[in-house]
N, C-alpha and C positions, 0 to 999 in steps of 0.2 A: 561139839556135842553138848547140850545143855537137857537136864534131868530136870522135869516137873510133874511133882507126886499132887496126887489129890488129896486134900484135908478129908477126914469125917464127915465137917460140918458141911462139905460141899456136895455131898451123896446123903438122899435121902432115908432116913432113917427105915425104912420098909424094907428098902435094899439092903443097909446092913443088917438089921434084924435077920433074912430071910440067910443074908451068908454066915451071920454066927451059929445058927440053928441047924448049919448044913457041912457037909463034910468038906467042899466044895474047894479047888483050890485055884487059883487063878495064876494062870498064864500069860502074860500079855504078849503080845506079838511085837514085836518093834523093828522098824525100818529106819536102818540109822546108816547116814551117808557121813561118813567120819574122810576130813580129808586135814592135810599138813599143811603147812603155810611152811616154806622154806626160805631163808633170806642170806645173799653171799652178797658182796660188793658188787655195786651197780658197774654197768659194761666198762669196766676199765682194759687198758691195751693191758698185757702184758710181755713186760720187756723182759728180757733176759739179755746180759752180758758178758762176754769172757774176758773184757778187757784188754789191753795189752799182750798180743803173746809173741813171745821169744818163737822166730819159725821151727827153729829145733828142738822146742819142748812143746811144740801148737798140739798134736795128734794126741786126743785122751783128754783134754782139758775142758772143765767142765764147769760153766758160764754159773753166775750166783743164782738162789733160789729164790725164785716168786712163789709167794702162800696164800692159797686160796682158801680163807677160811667157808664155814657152809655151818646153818644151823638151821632145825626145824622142828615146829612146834610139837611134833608126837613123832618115835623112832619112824625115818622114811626110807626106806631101800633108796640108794643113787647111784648111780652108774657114770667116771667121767674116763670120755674115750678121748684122744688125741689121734684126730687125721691128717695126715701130712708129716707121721711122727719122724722121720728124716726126710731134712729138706736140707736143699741146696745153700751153703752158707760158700759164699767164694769161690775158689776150684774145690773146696771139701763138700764136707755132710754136717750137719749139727742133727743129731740123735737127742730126739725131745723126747723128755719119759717125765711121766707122773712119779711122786718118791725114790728116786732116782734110777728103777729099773724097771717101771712096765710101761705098755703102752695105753692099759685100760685097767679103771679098779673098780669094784663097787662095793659102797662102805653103809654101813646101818648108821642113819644122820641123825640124831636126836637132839632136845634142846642145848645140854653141854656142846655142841658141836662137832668138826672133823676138822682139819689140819690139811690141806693138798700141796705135797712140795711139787714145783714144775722147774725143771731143769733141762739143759742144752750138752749136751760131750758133743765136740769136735772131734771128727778125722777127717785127715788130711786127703788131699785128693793124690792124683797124678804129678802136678807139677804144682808148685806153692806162691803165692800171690799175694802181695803184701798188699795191704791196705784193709778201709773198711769192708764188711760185707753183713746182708742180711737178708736171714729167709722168712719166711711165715708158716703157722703151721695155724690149726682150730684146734680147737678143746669143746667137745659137745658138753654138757650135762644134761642127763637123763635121769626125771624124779618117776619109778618106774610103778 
């Protein structure tokens, strides 16, 4: 959004004259298409890990946080949803949540920015399976 007044000198002195002499009060009309420029880290993967686990302490274990930081030029409504938020990890589940307990937030993004923890809890399946395992899930962002 950029503001440009008109000088005096640049209106003809007949037109001021006629508005000093007159009660007259001006309104301008303005059409102003204001929009945010938002900027987070370019399409990077995000991994998540649980590391090493013990099978009979695996159920409830909850992989380290990736942070998605987010900032934008003037306060922006955003919305980030996770689909796929339990996906199959192994014979288990890994329970992807935004800040460690939802599946969707939406936060007022302004230039200080926002903070997005994404994190993984395993549980265990039926029957328990050693080795590695890995699932995938999305993460939308919606600037709304």
């Amino acid at each position: 959004f950029e503001y440009k007044s008109i000088h005096s000198d640049e209106i003809p002195s007949w037109v001021l004259d006629s508005l000093h002499a007159s009660d007259i009060v001006l309104s301008p009309k303005l059409k102003l298409n204001v929009t945010s420029n938002c900027v987070y880290p370019p399409s990077t993967e995000i991994s998540l890990s649980h590391g090493v686990m013990d099978i009979m302490k695996a159920d409830g274990s909850v992989s380290n946080s990736f942070m998605l930081s987010m900032a934008c030029s003037i306060p922006t409504s955003v919305s980030f949803f996770l689909s796929g938020k339990d996906v199959k990890c192994g014979s288990g589940t890994c329970e992807l949540r935004l800040n460690k307990t939802k599946d969707s937030i939406t936060e007022l993004v302004g230039p200080a920015g926002v903070n997005v923890s994404i994190t993984s809890t395993y549980r265990k399946g039926k029957k328990e399976v050693a080795g590695e395992f890995i699932g995938n899930g999305i993460l939308k962002i919606i600037i709304n």
